[in-house]
Backbone as a chain_set.jsonl record, in Angstrom:
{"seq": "XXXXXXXXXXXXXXXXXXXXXXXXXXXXXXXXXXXXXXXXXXXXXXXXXXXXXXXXXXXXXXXXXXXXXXXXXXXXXXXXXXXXXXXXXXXXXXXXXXXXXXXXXXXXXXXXXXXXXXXXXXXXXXXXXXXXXXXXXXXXXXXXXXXXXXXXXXXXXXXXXXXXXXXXXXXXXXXXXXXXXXXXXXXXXXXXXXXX", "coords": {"N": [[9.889, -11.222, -20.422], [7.397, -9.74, -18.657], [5.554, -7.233, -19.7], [3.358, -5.464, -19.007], [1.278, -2.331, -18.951], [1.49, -0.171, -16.866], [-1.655, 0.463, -14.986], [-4.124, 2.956, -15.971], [-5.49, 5.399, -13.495], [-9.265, 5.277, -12.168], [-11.474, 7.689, -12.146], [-13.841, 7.834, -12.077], [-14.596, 5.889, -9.691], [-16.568, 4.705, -7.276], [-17.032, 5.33, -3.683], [-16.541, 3.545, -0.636], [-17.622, 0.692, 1.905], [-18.765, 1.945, 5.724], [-16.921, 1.193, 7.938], [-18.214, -0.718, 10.618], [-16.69, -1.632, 12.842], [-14.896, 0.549, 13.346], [-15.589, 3.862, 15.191], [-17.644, 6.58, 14.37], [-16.332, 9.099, 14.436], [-13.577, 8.356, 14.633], [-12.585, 7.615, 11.916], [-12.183, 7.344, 8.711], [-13.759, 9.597, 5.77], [-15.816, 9.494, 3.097], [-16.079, 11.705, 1.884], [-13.682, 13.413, 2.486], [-11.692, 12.625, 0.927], [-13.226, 13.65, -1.669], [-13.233, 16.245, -1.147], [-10.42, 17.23, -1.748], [-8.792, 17.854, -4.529], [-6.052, 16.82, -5.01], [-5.924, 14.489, -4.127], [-6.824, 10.949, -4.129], [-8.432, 7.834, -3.429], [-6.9, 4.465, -2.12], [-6.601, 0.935, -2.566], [-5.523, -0.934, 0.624], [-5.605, -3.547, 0.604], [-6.082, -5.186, -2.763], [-9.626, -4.85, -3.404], [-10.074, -6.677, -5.476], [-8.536, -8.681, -5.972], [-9.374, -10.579, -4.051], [-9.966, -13.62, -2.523], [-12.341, -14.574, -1.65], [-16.177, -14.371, -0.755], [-16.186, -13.292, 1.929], [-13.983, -11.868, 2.223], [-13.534, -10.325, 0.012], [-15.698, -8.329, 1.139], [-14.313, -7.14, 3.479], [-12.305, -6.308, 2.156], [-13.675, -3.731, 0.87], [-13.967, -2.579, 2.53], [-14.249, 1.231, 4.588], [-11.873, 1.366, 6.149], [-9.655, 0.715, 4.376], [-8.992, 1.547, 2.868], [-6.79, 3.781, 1.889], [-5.352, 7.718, 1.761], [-4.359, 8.418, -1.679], [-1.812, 10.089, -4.104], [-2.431, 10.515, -7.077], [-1.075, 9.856, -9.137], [0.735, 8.105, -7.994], [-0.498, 5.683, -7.212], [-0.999, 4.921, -9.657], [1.398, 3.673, -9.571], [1.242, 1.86, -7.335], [-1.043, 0.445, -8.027], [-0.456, -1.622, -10.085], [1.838, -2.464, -8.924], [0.578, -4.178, -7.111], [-2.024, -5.304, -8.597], [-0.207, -6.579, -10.881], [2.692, -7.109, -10.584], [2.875, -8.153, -7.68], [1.11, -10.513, -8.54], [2.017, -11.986, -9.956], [4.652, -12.848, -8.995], [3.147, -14.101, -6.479], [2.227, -16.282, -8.196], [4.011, -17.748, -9.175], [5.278, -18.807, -6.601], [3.717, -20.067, -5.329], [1.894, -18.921, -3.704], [0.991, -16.093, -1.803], [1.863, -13.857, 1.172], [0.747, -10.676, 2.28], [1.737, -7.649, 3.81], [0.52, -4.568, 4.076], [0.836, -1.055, 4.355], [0.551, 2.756, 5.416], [3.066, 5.276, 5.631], [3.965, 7.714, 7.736], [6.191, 10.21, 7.969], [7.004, 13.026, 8.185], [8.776, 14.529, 8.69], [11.255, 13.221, 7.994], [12.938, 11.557, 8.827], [13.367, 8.618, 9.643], [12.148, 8.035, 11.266], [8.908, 6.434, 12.421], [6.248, 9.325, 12.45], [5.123, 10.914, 15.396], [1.452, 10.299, 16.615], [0.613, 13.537, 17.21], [2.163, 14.313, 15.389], [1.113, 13.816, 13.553], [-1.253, 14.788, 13.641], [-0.525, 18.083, 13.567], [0.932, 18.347, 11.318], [-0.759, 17.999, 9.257], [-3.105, 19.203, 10.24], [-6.362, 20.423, 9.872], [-6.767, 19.245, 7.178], [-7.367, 15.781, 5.462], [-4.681, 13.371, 6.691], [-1.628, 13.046, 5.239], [-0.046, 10.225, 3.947], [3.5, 9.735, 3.939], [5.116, 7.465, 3.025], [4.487, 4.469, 1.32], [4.649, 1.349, 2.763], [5.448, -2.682, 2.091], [5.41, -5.447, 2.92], [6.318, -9.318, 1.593], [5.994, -12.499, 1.995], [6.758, -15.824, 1.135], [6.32, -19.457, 1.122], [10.087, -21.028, 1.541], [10.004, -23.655, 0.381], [8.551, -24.494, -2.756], [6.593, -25.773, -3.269], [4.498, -25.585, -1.378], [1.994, -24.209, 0.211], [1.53, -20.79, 1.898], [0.154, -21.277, 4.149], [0.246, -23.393, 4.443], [2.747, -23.941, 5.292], [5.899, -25.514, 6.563], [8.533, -25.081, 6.96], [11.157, -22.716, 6.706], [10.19, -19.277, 5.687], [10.567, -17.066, 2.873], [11.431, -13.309, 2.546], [10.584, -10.138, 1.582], [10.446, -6.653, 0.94], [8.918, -3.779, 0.063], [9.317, 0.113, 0.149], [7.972, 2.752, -0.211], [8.08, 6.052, -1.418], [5.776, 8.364, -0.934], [4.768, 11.015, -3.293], [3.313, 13.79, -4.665], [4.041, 14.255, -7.405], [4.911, 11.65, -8.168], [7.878, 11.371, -8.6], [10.409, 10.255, -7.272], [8.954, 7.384, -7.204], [8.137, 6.227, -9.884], [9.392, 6.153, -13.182], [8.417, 6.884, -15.765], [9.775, 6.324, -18.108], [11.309, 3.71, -17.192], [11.53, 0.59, -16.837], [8.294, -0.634, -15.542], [8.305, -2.603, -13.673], [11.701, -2.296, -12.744], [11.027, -0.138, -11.676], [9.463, -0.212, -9.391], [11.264, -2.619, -8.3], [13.491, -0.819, -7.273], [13.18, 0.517, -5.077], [13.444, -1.746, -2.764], [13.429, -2.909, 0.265], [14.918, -3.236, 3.465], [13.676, -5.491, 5.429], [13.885, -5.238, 8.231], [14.362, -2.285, 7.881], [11.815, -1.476, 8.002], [10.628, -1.958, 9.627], [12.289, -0.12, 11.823], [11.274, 1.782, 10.626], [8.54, 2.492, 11.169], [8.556, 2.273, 14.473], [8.086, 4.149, 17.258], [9.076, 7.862, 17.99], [11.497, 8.974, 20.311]], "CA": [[9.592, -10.29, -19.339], [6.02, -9.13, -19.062], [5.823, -5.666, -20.343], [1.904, -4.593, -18.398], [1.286, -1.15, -18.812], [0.684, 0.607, -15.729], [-3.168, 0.656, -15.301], [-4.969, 4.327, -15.459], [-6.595, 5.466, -11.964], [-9.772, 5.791, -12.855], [-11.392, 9.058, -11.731], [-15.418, 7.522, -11.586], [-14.797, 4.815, -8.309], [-17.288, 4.737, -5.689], [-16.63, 5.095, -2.415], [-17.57, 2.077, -0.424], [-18.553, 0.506, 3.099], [-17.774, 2.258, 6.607], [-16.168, -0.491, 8.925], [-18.733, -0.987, 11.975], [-15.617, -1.534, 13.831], [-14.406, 1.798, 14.467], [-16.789, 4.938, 15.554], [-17.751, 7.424, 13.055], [-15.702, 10.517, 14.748], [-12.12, 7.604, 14.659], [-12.747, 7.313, 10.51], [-11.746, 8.697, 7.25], [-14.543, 9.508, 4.943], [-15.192, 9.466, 1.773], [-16.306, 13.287, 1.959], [-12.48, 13.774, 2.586], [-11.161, 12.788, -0.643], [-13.948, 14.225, -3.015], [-12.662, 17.655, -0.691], [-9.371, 17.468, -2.198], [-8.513, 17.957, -6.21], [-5.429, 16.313, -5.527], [-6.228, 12.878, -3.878], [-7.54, 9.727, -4.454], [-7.649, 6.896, -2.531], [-6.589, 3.12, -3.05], [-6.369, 0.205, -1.34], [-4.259, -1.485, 1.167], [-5.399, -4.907, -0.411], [-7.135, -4.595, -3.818], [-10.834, -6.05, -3.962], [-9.989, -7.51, -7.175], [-7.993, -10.036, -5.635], [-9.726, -11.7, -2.471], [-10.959, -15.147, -3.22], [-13.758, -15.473, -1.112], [-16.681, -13.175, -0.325], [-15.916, -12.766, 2.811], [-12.282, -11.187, 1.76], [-14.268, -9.34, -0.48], [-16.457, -7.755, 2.038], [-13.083, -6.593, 4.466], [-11.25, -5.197, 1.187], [-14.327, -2.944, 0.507], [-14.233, -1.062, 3.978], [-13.466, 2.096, 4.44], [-10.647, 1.119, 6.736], [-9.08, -0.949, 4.024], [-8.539, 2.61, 2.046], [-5.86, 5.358, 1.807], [-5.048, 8.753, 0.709], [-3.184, 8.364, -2.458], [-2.022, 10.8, -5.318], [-2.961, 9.415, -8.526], [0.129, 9.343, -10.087], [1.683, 6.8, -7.265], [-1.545, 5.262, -7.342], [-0.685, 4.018, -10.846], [2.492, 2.544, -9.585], [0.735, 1.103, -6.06], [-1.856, -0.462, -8.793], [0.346, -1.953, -10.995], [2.666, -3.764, -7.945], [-0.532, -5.125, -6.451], [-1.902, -6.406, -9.565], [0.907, -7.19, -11.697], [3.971, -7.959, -9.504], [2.697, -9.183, -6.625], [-0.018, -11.235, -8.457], [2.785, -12.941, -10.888], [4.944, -13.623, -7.876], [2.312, -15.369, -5.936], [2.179, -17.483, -8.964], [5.194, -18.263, -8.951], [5.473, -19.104, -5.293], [2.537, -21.063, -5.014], [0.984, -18.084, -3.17], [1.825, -15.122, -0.401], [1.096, -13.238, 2.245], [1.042, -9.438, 2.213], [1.673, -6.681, 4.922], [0.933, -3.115, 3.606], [0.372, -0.117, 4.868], [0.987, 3.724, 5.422], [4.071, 5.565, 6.551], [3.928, 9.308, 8.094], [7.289, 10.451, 8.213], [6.797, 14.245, 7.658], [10.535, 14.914, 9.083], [12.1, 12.714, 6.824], [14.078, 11.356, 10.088], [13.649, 7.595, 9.23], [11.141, 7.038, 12.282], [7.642, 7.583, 11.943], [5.645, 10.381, 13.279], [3.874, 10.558, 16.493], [0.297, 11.192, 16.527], [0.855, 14.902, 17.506], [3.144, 15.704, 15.152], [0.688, 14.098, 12.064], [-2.473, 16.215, 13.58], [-0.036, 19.381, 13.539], [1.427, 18.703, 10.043], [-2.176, 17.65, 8.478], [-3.821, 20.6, 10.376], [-7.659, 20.357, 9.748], [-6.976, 18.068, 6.212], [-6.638, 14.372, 5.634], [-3.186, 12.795, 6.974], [-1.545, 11.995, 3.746], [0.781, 9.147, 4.115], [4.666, 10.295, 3.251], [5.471, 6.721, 1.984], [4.095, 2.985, 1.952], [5.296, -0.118, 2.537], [4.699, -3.833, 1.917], [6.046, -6.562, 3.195], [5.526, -10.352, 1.187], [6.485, -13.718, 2.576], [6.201, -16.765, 0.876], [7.178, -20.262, 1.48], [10.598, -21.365, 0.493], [9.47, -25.091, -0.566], [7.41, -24.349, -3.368], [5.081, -27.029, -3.331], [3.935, -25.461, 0.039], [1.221, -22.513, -0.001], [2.529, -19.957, 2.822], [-0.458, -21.429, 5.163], [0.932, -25.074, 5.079], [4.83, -23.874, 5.44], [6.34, -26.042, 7.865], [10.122, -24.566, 7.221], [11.412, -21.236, 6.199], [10.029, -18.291, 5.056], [11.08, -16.221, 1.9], [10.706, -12.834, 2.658], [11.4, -9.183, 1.013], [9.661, -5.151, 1.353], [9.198, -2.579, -0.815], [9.079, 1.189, 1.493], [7.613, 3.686, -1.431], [7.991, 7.397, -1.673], [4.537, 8.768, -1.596], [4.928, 12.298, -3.965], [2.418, 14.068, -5.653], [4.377, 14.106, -9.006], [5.627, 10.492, -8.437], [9.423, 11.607, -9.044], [10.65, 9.345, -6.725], [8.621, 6.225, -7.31], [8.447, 5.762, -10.918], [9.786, 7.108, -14.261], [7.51, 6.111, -16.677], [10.78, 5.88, -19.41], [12.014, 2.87, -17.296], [10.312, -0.396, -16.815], [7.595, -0.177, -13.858], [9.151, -3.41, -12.551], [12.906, -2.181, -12.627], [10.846, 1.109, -11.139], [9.466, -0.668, -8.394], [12.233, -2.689, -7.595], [15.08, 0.149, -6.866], [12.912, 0.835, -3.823], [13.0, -2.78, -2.368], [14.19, -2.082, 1.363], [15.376, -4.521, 4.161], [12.153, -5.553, 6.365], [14.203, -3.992, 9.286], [14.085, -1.052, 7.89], [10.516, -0.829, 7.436], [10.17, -2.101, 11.241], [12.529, 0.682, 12.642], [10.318, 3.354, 10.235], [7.252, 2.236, 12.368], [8.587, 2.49, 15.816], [7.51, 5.507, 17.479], [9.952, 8.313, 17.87], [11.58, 8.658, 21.86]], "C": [[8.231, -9.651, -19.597], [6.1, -7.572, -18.692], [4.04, -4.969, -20.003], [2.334, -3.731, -18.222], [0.858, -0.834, -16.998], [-0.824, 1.241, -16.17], [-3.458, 2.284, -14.79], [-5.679, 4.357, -14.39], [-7.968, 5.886, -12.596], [-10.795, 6.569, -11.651], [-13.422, 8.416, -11.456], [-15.349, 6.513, -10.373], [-15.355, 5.896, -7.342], [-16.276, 4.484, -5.03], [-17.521, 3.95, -1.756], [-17.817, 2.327, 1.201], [-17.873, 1.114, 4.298], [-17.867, 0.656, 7.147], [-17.203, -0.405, 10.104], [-18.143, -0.882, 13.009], [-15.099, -0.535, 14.549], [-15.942, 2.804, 14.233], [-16.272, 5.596, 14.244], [-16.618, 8.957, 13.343], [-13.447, 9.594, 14.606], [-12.119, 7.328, 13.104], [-12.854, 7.968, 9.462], [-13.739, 8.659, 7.215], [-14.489, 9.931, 3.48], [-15.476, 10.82, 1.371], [-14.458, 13.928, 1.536], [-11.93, 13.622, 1.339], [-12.194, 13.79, -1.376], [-13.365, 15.896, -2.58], [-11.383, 18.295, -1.556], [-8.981, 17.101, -3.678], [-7.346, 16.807, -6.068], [-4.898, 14.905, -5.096], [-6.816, 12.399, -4.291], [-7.751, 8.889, -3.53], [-7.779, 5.916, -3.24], [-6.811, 2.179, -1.845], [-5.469, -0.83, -0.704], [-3.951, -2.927, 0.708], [-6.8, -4.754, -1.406], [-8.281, -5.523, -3.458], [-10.757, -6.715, -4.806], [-9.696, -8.611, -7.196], [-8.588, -11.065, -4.638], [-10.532, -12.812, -3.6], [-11.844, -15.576, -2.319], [-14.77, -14.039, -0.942], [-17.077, -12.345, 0.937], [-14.575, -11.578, 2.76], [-12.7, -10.253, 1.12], [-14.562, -7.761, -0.235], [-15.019, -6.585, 2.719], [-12.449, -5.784, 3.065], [-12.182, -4.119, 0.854], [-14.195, -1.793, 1.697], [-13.265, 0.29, 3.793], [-11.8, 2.43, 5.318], [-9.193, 0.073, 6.116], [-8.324, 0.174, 2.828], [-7.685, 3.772, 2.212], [-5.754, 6.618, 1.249], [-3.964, 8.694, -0.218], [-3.225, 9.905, -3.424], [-2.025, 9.81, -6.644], [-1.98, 8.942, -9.06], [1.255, 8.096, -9.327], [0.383, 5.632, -6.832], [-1.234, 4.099, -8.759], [0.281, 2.995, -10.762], [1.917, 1.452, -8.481], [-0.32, 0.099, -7.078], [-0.979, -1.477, -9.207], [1.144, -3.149, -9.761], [1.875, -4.26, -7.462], [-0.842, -5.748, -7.801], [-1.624, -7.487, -10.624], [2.076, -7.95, -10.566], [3.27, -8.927, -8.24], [1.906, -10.57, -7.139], [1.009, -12.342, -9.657], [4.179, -13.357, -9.944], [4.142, -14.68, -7.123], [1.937, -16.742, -6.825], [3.28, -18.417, -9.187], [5.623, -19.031, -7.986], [4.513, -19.835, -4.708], [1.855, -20.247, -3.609], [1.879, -17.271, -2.003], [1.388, -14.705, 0.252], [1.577, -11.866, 2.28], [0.801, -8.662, 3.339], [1.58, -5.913, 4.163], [0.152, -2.174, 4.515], [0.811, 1.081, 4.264], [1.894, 4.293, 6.348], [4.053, 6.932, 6.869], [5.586, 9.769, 8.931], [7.924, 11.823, 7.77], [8.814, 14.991, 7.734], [11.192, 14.437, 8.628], [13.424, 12.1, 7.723], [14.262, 9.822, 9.941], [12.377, 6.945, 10.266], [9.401, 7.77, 12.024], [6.813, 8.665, 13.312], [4.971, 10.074, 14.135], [2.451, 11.376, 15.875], [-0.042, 12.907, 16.509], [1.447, 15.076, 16.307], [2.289, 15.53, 13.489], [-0.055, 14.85, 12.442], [-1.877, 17.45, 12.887], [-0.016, 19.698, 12.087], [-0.288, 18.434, 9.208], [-3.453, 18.664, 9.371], [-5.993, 19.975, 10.917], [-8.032, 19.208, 7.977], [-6.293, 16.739, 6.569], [-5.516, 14.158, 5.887], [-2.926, 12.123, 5.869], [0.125, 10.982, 4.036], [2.505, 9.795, 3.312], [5.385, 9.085, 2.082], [4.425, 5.804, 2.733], [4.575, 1.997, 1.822], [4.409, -1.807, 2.017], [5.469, -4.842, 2.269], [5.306, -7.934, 2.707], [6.627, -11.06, 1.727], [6.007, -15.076, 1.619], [6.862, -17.884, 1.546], [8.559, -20.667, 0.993], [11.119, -22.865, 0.009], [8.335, -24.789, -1.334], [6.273, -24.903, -4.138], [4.34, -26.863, -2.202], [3.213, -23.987, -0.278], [2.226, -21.883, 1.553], [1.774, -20.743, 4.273], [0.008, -22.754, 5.474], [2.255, -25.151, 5.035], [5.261, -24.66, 6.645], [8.243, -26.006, 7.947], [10.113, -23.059, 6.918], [10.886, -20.739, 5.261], [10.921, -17.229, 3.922], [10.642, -14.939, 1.859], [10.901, -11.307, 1.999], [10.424, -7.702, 1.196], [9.979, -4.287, 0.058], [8.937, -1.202, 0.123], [9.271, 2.333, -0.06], [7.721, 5.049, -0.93], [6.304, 7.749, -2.052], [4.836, 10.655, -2.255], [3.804, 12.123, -4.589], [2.359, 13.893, -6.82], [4.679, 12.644, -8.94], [7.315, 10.263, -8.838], [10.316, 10.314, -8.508], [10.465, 7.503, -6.912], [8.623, 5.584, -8.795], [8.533, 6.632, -11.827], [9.104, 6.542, -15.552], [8.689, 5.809, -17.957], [11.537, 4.645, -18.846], [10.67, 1.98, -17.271], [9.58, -0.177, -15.783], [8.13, -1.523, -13.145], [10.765, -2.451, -12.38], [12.42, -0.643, -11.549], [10.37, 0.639, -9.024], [10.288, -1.704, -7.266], [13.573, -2.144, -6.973], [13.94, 0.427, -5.777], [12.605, -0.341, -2.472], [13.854, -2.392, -0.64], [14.071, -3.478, 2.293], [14.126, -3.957, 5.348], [12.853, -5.054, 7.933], [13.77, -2.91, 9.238], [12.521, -0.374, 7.813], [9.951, -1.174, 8.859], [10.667, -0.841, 11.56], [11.515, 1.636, 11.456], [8.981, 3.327, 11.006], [7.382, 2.585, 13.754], [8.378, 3.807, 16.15], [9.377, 6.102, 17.991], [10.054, 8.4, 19.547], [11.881, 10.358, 21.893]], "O": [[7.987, -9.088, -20.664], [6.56, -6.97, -17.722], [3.587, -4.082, -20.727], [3.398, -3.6, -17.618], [0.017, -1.348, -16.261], [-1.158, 2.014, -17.068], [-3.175, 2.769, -13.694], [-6.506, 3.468, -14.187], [-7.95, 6.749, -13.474], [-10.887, 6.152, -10.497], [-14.032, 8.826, -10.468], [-16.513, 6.318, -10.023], [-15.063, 7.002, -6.887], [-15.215, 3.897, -5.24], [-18.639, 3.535, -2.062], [-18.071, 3.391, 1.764], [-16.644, 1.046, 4.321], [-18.468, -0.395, 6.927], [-16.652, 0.403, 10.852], [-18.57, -0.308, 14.011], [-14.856, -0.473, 15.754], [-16.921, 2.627, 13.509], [-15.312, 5.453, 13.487], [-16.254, 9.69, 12.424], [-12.405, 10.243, 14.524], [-11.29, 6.426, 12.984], [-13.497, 9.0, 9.275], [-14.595, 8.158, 7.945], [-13.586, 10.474, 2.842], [-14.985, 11.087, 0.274], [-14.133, 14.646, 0.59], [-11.705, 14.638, 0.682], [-11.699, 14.887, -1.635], [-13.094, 16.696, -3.474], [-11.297, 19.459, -1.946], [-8.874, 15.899, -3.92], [-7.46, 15.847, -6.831], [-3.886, 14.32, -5.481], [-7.638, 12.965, -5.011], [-7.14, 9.199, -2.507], [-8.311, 5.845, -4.348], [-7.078, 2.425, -0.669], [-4.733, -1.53, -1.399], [-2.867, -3.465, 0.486], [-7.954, -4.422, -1.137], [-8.099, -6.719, -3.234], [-11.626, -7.582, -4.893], [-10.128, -9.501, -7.929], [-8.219, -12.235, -4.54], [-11.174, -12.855, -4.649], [-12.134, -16.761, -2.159], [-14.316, -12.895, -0.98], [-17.791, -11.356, 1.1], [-14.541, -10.528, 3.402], [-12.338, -9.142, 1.507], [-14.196, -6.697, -0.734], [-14.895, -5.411, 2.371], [-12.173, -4.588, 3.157], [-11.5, -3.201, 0.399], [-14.301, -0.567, 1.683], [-12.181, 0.463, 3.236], [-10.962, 3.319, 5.164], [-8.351, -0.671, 6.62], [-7.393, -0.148, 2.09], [-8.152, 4.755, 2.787], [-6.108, 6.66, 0.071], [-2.801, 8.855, 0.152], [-4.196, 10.656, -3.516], [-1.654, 8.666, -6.907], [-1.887, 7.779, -9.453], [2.175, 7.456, -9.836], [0.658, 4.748, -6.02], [-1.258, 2.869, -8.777], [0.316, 1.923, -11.366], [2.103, 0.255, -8.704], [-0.315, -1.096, -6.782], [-0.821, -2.341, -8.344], [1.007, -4.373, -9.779], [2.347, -5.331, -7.079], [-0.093, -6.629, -8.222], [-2.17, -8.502, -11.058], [2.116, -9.043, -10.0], [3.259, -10.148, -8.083], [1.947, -11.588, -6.448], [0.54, -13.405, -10.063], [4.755, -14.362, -10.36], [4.403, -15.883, -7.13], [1.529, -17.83, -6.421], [3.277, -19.639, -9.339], [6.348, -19.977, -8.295], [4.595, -20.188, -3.531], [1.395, -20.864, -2.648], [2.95, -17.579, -1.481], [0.184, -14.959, 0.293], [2.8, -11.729, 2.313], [-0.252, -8.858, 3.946], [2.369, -6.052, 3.228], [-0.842, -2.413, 5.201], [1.306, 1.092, 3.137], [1.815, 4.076, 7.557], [4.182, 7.516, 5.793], [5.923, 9.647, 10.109], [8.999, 11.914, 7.178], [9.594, 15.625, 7.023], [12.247, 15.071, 8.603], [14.605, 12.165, 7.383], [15.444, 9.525, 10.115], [11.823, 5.849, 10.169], [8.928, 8.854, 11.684], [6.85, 8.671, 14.543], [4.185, 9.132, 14.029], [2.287, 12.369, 15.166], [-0.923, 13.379, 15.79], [1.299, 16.244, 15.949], [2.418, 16.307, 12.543], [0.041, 15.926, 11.851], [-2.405, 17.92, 11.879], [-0.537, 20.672, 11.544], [-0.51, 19.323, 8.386], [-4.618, 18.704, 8.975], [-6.52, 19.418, 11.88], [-9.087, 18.639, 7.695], [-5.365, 16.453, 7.325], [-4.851, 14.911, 5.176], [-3.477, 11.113, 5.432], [1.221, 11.474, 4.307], [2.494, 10.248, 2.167], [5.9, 9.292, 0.983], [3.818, 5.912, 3.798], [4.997, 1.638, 0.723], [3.231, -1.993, 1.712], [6.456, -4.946, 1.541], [4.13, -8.113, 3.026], [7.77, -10.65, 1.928], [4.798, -15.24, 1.454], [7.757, -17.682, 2.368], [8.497, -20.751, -0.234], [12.184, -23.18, -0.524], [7.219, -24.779, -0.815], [5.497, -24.655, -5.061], [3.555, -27.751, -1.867], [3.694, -22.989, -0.814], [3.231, -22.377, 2.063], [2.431, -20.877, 5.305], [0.144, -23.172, 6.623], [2.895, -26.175, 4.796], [4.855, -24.29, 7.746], [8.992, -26.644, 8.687], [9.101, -22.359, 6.916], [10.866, -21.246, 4.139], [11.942, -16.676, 4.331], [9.56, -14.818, 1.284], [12.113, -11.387, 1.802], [9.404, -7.999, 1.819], [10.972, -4.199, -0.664], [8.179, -1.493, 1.048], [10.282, 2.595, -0.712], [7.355, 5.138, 0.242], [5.732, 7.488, -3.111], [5.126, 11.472, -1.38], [3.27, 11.089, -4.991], [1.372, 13.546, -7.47], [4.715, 12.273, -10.114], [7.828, 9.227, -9.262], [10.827, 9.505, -9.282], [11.33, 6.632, -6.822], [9.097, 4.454, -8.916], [8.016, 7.742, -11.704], [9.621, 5.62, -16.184], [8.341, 4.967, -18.785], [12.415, 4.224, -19.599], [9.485, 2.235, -17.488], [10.106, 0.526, -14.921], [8.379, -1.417, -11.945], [10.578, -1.709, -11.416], [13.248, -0.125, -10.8], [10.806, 1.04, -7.945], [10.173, -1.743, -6.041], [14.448, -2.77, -6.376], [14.457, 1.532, -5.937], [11.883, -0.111, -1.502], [14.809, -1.617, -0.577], [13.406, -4.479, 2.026], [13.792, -2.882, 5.848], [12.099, -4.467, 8.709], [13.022, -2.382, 10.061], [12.177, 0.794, 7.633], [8.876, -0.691, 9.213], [9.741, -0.04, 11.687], [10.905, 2.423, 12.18], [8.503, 4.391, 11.401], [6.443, 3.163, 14.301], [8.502, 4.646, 15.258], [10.388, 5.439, 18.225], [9.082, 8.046, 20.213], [12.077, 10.929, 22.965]]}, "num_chains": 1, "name": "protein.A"}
């Protein structure tokens, strides 16, 4: 069983490129974190991993980055470049959904626009949890892009906390930590749908 430490956030990362794509008044900045002692941000797919330099390019934007706290930061590191990246080896490669979840009410659906402005005021919208959804193929002599049967597919739906209480306990393993939050890809659809 591979026993990788959870990697330290480290506290000197640049901030990188805005996206062209959206306007400057529709976009974080990186002003916004350095504002706040007790964020960070991360990203939705690490640069570390793209294999081309186009992939590169898209993981650098600033639309490619979140508000994290550091200490779930360590675990969001760690399942991107450990787990996920020794699964895809396994699986002869995957495909990843992730994002952020704003679920300030703790109701199961996520927040409307209104109700993150209200709760996030005049600071950054900090994400309550995040998810991920991976798919691979399940013939595994097939990458996911040349699948021509069924998909293998599974979610993780994280607790974002400041302390990390929730997400990991640094006295268990960080796999056994990240898998007690593995959640059925339903459930990580109905947490998306808007509330009625």
């Amino acid at each position: 069983e591979d026993m990788t430490p959870i990697p330290e956030v480290s506290a000197g990362a640049q901030c990188i490129r805005v996206d062209p794509r959206v306007s400057a008044d529709h976009s974080q900045s990186c002003t916004s974190y350095s504002q706040n002692n007790h964020l960070t941000y991360g990203s939705l797919y690490p640069p570390e991993l793209a294999s081309s330099p186009e992939s590169r390019y898209d993981a650098s934007l600033i639309t490619n980055m979140v508000p994290m706290y550091p200490a779930f930061k360590r675990m969001w590191s760690y399942l991107q470049g450990t787990l996920l990246r020794r699964y895809a080896e396994e699986n002869n490669g995957i495909n990843v959904l992730a994002g952020p979840i704003f679920d300030n009410d703790y109701d199961g659906l996520r927040d409307t626009t209104e109700k993150i402005r209200e709760v996030s005021a005049e600071a950054l919208p900090v994400p309550t949890h995040f998810y991920t959804v991976v798919t691979s193929c399940q013939e595994l002599n097939q990458t996911v892009e040349e699948c021509d049967g069924d998909l293998r597919a599974f979610s993780f739906l994280l607790p974002h906390r400041q302390d990390n209480t929730e997400a990991c306990n640094v006295s268990k393993t960080q796999q056994g930590a990240a898998l007690s939050h593995c959640s059925c890809i339903k459930s990580v659809h109905i947490s998306q749908r808007s509330k009625t």
